[in-house]
GUVO-605689 format. One record per residue: residue in one letter; x, y, z of N, C-alpha, C in turn. Coordinates in steps of 0.05 Angstrom, whole numbers, plus 5000, padded with zeros to 4 digits. Layout:
// GUVO-605689
AXYZXYZXYZ ...
// end
This chain:
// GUVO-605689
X437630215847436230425832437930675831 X439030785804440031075803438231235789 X439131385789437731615773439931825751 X438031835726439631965702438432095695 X439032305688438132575670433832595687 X433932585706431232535722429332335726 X431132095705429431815700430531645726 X429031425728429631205753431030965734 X432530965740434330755727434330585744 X432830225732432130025751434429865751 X436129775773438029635768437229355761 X438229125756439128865752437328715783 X435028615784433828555803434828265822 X434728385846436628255867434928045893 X435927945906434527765923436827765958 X437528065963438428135985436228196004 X436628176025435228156058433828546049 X435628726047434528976051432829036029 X433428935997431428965981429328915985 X429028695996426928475999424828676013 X425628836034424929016050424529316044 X425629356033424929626019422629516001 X421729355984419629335961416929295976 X418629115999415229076019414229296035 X416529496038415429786047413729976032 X414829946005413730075978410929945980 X410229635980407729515986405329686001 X407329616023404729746043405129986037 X405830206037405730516042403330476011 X403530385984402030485960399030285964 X400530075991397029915997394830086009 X395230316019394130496040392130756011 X393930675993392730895980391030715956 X391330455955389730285939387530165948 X387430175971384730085987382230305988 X384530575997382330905998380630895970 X382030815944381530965914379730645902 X380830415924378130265907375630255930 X375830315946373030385964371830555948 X372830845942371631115926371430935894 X372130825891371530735865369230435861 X369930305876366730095886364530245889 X364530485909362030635910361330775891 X363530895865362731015841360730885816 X361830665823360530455806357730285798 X357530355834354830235834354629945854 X357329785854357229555865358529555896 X359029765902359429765927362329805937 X362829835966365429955970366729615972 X366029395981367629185986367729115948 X366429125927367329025907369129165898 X370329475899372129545889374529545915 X375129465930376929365962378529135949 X376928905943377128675933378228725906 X377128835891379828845857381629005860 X381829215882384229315881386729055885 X386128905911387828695921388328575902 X386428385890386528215864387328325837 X386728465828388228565803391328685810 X392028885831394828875842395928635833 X395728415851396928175853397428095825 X396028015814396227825790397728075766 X396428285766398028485744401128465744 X402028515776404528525786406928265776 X404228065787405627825779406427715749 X405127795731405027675708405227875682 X404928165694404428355677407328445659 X406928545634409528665620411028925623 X408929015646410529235661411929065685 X414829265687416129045710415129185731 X413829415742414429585764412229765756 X409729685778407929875769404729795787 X403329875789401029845799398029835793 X396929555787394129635773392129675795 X389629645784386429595800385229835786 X382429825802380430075792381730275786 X380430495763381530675757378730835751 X379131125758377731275746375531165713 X376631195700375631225673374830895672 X374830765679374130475682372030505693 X371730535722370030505736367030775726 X368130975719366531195703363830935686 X365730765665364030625643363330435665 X363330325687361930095701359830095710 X360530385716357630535727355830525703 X356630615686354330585658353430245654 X355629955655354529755652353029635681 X352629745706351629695720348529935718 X348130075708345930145702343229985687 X346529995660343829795644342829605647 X344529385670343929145678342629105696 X340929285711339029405732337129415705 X336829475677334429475661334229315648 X335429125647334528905630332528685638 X332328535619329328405617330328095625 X329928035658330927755651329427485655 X327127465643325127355632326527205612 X328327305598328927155571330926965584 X332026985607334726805619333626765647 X332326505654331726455685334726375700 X334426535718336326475738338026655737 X337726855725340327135711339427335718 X341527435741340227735754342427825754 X342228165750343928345744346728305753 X346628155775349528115795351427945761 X349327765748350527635735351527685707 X350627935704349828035673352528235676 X352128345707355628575703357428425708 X357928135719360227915720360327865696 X359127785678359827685654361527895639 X359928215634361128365620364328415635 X364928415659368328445664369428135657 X367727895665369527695649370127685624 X367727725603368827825573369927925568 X370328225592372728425586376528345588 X375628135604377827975616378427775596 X377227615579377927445558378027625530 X377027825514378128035504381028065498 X381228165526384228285526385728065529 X386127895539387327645535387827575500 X386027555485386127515462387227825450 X387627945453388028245445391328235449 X391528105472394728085469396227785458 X394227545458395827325435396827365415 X394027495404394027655373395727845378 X397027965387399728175393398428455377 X396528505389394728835383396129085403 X398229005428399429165431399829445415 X401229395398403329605373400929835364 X398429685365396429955357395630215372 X397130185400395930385425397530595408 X399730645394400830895378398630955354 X396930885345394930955321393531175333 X392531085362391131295383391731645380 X391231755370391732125375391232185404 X393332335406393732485440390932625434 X390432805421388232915426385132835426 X385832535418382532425426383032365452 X386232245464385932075490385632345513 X387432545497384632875513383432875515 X381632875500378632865505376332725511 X377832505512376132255530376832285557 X379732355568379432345597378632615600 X378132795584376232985601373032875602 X373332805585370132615585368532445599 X371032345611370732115636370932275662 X371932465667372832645687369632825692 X368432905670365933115660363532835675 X364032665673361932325675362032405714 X364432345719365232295747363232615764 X364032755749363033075769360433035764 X359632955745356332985739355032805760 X356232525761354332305777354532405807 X356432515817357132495857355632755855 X355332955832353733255845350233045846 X349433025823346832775826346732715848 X348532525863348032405887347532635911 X350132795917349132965930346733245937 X346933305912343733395907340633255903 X341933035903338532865888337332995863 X339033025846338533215817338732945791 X336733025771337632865742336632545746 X335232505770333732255770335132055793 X337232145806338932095826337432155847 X338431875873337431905897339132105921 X338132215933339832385938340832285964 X343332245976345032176004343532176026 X342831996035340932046069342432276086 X341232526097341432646115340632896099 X341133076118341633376098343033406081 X341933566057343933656032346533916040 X345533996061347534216075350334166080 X349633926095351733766109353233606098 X352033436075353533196057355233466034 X353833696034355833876012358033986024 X358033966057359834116074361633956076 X361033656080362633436087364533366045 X363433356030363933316001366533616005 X366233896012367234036002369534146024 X369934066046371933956069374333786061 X372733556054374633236045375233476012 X374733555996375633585977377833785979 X377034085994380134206004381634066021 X381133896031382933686043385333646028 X384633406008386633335994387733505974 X386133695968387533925950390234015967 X390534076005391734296012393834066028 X391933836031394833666062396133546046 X396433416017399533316011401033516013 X400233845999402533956003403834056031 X401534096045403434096076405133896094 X403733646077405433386090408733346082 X409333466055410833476035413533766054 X410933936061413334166078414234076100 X412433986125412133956155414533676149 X413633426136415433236135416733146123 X418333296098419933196090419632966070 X421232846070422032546055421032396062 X419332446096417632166111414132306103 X414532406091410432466077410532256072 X411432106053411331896037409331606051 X410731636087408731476102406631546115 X405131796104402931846117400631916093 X399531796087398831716057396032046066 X396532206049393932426051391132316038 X390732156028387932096027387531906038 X389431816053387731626083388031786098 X388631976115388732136126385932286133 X385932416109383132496095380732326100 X380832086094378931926098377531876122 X380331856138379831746167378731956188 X381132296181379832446186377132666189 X375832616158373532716161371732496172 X371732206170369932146183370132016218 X372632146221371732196255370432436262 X371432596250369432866250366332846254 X366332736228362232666222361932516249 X363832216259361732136274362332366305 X364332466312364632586346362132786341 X361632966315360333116313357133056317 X356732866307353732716310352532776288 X353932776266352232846246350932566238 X348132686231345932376206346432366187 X349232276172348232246147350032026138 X349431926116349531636098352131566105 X353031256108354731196105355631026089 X358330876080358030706065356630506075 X355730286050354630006058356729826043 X357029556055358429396052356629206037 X355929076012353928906004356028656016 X357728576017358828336029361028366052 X361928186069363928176074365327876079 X367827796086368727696087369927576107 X369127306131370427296164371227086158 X370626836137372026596130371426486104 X373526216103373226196074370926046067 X368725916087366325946077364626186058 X365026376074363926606058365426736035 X366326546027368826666002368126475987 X367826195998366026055977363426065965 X362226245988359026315980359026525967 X361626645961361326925948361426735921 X363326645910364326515894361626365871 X360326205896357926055879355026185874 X355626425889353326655886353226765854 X356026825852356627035835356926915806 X358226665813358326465783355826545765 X356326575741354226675721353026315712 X350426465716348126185712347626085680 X348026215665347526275644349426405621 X350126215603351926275579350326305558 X347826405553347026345528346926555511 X347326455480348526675461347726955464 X344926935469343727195470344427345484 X344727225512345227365534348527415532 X349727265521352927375509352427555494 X351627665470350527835458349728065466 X348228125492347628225506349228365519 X351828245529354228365549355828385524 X356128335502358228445487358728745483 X356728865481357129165476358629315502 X358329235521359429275542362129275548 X362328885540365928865541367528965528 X365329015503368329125484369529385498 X367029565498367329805519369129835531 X368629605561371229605586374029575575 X373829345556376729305527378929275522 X376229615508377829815493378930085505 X378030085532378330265549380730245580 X380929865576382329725596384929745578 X385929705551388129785537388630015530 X386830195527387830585523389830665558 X388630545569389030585601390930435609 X391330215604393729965608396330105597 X396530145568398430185554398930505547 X397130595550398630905559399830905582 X399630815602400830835631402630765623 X403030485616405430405610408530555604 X407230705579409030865571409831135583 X408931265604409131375621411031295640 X411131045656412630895666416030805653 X414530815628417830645617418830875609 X417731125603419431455609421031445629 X419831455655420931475670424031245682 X423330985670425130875680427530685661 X426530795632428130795622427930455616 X425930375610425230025607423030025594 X423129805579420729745553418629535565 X415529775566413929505575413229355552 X412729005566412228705538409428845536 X408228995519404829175503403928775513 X404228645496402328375497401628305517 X404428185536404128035562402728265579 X402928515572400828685597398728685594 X396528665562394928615559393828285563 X395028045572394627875572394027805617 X395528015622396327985651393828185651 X393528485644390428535650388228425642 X387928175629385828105619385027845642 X387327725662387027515666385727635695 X387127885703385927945728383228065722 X382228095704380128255701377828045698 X378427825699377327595684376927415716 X379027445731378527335756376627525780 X377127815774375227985785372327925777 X371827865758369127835749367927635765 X369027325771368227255785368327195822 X369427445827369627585848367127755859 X366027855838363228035839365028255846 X366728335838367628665831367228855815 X369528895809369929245783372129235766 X372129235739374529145720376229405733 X378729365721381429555729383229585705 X385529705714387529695692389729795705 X392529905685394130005705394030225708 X394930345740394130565749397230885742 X395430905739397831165740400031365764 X398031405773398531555804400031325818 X398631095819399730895834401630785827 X402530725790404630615784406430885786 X406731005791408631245799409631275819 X407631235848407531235872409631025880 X408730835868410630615883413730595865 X414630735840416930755832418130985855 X416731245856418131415880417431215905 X417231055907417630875941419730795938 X422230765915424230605908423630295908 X421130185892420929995879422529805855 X423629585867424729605843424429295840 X423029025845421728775833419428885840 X418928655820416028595817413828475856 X416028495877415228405890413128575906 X414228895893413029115911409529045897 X409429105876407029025863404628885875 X406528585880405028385892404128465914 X406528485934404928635955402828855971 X403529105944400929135939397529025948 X397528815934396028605935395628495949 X397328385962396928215990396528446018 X397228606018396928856029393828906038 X392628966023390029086007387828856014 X388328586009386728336019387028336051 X389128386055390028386087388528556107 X388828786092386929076105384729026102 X383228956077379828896078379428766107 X380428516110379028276124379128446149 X381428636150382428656179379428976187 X380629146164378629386169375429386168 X374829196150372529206136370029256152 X369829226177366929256194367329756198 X370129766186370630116199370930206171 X370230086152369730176128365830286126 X364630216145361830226130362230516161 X363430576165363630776185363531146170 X365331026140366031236126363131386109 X362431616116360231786106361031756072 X358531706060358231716024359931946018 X359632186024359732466011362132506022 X363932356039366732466045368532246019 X366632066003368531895979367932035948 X364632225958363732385935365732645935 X367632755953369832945951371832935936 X372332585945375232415938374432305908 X372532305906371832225877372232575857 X371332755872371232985850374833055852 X375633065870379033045864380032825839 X378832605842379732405828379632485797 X376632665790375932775771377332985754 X378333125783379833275775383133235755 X384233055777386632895768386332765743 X384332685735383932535701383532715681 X382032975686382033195672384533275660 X385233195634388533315623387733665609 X388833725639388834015626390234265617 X393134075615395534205599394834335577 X393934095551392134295532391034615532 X388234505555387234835563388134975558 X390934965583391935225590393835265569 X394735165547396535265536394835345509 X393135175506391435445484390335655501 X389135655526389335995533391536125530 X393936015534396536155537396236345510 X395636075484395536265458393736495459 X391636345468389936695462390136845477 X391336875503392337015527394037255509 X395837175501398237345478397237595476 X395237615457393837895447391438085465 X391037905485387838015489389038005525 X391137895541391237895565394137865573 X396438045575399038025584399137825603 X397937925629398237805650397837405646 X395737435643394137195638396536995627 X397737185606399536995586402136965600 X403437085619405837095628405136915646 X403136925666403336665687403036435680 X401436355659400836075641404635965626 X405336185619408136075613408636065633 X409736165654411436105671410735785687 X408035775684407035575704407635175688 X406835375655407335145643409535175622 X411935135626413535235605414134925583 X412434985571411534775538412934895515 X413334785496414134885475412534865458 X410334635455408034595440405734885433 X403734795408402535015408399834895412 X397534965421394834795417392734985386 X392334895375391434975350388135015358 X386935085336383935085340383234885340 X383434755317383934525303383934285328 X386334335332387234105354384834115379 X384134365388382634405410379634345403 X378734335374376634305361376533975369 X378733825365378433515372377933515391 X380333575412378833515443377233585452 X375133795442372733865455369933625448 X370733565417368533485406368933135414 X371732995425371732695437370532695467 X371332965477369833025503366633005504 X364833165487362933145485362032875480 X362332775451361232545448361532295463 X363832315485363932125513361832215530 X361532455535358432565555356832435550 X355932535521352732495514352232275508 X354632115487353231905481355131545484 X357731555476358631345479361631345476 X363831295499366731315494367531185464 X366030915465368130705447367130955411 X365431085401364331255382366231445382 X366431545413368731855415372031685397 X372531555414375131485408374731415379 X373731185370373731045342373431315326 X371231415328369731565310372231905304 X372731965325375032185326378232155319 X378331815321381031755313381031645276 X378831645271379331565238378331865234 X376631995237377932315227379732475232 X381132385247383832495252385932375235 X385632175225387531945212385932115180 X383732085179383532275154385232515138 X384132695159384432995166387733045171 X389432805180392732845175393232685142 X391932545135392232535104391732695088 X390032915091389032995071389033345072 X389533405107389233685106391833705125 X393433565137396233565145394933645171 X393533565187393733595211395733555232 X396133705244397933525264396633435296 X399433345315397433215337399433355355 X398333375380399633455406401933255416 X403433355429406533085427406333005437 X408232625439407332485458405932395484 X403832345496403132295518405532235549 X406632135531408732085557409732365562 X410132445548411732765552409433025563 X407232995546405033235558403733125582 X404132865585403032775610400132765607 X398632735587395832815581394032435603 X395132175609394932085623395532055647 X397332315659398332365683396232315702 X394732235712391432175720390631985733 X389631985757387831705778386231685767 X387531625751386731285759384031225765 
// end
């Protein structure tokens, strides 16, 4: 691996004793931070901390292995898991009288398997090439949308507000414990980064965080919620009982019909997220991801998660980054990942239900934060900073030195794909904001904010 003009230039992939070793180091050090973010993301969802544990491992693996990114990292992601939470709602309301033997467990398996055969077909048909049709400024304003989703549901939980149950114990304490773990990880990467150098890298800050606040909660004696494990895992009997539990009882049209609105959802949301990363990645390293074979490699793991009883995924950002700065350079780091992550469940899993709700409701509003692209913002404040605030305007340049301008116009999009992800439905925001934008540059010369890879507007956990 060299480095050019700030890019990682991947050499010619090798099968030496020390590579071999360095990728499996990259493994474990980015396994530590894929286990933390699909626990916080199992519990975001609705299905629990062991279903999102389990797709982190499994989607790693198989992405890594088969995917058209060479060097990179999938599983749960923010904005995924945001919409799972919405198809595990509705499948808590449905009527299943019309399908004997079909309970909700089966109705959110189906919708990530469909999501998983989808994209599989999304990449035969070679639909790749269309993620450029996408405007930066709708994929603005959906991840603030998804980000606006995430803050709304963990304040709910912790308050018991908006029809939400609120965290067993005191609300004092789960806000003290939520707002601890959250300056946590805001303040210890960067001190890990001063105090150690080049070796932060092996002390992963949101396990740290993790581990640390909830030794706290328990030396301290506090009452309040912890995670629950709906399964676990001690042999491969119980892997087979997970297996024949979870198998969907029922294919029938209706009830396909039923989960379609869903899959398309997860998708169209598992390729905005797949293939923007992508290209973020192949910035950096100067390599062309196969658009098809990644959509064909996220469809297959997403398709095997389903009948896992997990949480669809895609590729991650933070993470496919994480493990290029590990000096990653096969596909082996990936895998291991994966094998990593399965390894840790079986091994941790009874000191996982140890971890307090409201110390992953912290790690989740960080998470929120990180998806929030808010380069935009600040550089249309920057503009109106100009006339009405010197100060204001001199630190926004300095902090963000862009050359771009954000227009009304432009900011008029991202507010209004943001909203209509709130209130009413992502797959409407995007469709519905990307053919008036495709309009509105025909006819009134709009323009769009510059590449994503470059504003970083997917820079984001994922």
């Amino acid at each position: 691996m060299t480095q050019n003009n700030g890019r990682t230039q991947l050499e010619k992939p090798g099968f030496n004793g020390a590579e071999i070793v360095q990728n499996v180091v990259a493994g474990l050090t980015v396994s530590f931070v894929a286990i933390s973010l699909g626990a916080a993301f199992g519990v975001l969802s609705g299905r629990g901390a062991y279903a999102g544990i389990i797709s982190a491992g499994v989607i790693a693996f198989i992405t890594a292995l088969l995917g058209g990114t060479r060097i990179q990292c999938s599983g749960p992601t923010a904005p995924m898991t945001a919409v799972t939470l919405i198809v595990v709602t509705a499948a808590s309301q449905q009527d299943y009288s019309r399908w004997p033997g079909v309970t909700a467990d089966h109705f959110i398996n189906l919708a990530i398997i469909m999501t998983g055969l989808i994209l599989i077909v999304a990449g035969i048909v070679r639909l790749g090439r269309f993620i450029a049709l996408v405007p930066k400024v709708v994929i603005s304003g959906f991840m603030n949308g998804i980000a606006i989703l995430i803050w709304m549901d963990q304040i709910r939980k912790i308050f018991g507000i908006g029809g939400a149950k609120a965290y067993e114990g005191p609300v004092l304490l789960n806000t003290v414990v939520a707002i601890c773990t959250l300056l946590l990880l805001f303040i210890l990467p960067i001190k890990l980064r001063r105090w150690l150098g080049d070796k932060h890298r092996f002390f992963p800050a949101t396990l740290i965080t993790i581990v640390g606040m909830s030794a706290l909660v328990h030396l301290a004696g506090w009452d309040i919620e912890r995670v629950h494990l709906e399964a676990t895992l001690s042999s491969f009997g119980d892997f087979k009982d997970l297996l024949a539990a979870q198998f969907p009882t029922s294919w029938a049209p209706d009830l396909l019909m039923a989960v379609m609105p869903f899959a398309l959802q997860l998708a169209l949301l598992a390729y905005l997220d797949s293939l923007l990363t992508s290209l973020v990645i192949d910035k950096m390293t100067d390599e062309q991801t196969g658009q098809n074979k990644e959509l064909v490699a996220q469809g297959a793991a997403n398709l095997v998660t389903g009948f896992l009883a997990g949480i669809p995924g895609a590729q991650a950002t933070i993470r496919s980054v994480l493990i290029l700065k590990e000096n990653a350079t096969l596909r082996l780091a990936g895998i291991m990942v994966g094998v990593f992550v399965l390894i840790e469940m079986m091994l941790f899993q009874n000191y996982v239900k140890l971890i307090p709700q409201a110390v992953f409701a912290g790690l989740l509003i960080k998470v929120g934060y990180d998806v929030f692209d808010w380069l935009p913002v600040w550089l249309y404040a920057r503009e109106r900073a100009k006339k009405r605030h010197e100060g204001l305007h001199t630190y926004i340049k300095t902090r963000y030195q862009d050359p771009i301008h954000v227009t009304h116009l432009e900011m008029a999009f991202i507010i209004g794909t943001t909203l209509v992800t709130v209130v009413y439905n992502l797959n409407a925001a995007v469709i519905g904001f990307s053919v008036l934008f495709m309009i509105g540059k025909r006819f009134w010369h709009i323009r769009d904010l510059k590449p994503v890879e470059e504003t970083g507007a997917m820079g984001a956990e994922d």
